[in-house]
N, C-alpha and C positions, 0 to 999 in steps of 0.2 A: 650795552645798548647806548649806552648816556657817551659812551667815548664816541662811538661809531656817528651819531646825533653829532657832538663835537666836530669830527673829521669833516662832515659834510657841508655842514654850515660855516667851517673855518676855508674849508676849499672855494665854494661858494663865496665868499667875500674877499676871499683874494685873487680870485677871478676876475672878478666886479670892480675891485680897484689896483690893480697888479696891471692889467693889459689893457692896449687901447678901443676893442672892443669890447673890456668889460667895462670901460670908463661911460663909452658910448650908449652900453645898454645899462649903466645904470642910472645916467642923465635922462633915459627914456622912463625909468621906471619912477626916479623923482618928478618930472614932471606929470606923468600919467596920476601917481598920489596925491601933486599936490593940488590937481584938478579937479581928481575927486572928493577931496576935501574942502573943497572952496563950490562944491556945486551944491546951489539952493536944497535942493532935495536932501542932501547930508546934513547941512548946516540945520533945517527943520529937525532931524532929527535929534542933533546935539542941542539944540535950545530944549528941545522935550525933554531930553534925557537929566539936562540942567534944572527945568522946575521940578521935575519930580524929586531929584533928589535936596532942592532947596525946599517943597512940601514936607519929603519925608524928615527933612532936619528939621521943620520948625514946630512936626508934631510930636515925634516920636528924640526930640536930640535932650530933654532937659531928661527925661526917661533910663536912657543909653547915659548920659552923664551922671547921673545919680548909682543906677548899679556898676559903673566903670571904678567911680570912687569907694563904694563900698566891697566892692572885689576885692579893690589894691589893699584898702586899712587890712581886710580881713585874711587876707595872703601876709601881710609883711607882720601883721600885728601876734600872728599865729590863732587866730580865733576860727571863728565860721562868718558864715556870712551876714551875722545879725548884729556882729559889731563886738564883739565879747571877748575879751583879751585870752589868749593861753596863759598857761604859768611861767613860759620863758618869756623874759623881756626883751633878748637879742633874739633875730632871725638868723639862721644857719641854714645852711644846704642840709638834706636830708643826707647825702653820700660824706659829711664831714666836711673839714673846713678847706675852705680855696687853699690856703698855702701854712704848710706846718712852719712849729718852730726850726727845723731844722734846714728847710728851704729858706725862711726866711733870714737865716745869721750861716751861712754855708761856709764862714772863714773859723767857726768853735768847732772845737773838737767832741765827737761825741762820744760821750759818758756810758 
C-alpha cells in the first residue's frame, strides 16, 4: 500500500514539474495556496491557534518540563520514576550492547 501511495504521489509531482502544463498547473495551485493563506479569515485563525497554544505553554509548560526531565533521569539512570537509582550505574540496551568486541577490532583474530 505505502509503495502504491509512493507511485502516485511520485507520478503526481513529476507531472507538476516535468511538463509545461504541469508547470502551468502548479503555478495555479501555488498561487490559489498562497491566497488562502494570506486571506483575513485564515490568518484569524492562525493567531487563535498561536495564543492558545502560547496559554497552553504558559500554564501547563513548567509542568510538562518538570515530568520531561524526571522521565529522561529515571530512563537513563535505570530507576522509576520517583528519581531512585537502579543498581547498574551504566545504561545498556535491554537487546545487549550496540557493538561487540569483535565488530569493534575486526582486523584480531578470534580465539
Amino acid at each position: 500500500m505505502k509503495g502504491k501511495l509512493a507511485f502516485v504521489v511520485g507520478t503526481g509531482v513529476g507531472y507538476l514539474l516535468g511538463t509545461r502544463a504541469g508547470r502551468q498547473q502548479f503555478e495555479k495551485i501555488k498561487t490559489w495556496a498562497s491566497g488562502t493563506w494570506h486571506d483575513p479569515r485564515v490568518q484569524g485563525y492562525v493567531q487563535d491557534a498561536e495564543h492558545a497554544a502560547a496559554d497552553f505553554a504558559k500554564t501547563q509548560g513548567g509542568a510538562l518540563k518538570d515530568k520531561a526531565v524526571s522521565t529522561a533521569k529515571a530512563k537513563f539512570s535505570g530507576g522509576d520514576s520517583s528519581g531512585e537509582a537502579a543498581d547498574t550505574a551504566t545504561w545498556e540496551p535491554a537487546d545487549g550492547p550496540l557493538v561487540d568486541a569483535d565488530d569493534a577490532n575486526p582486523d584480531t583474530s578470534r580465539l
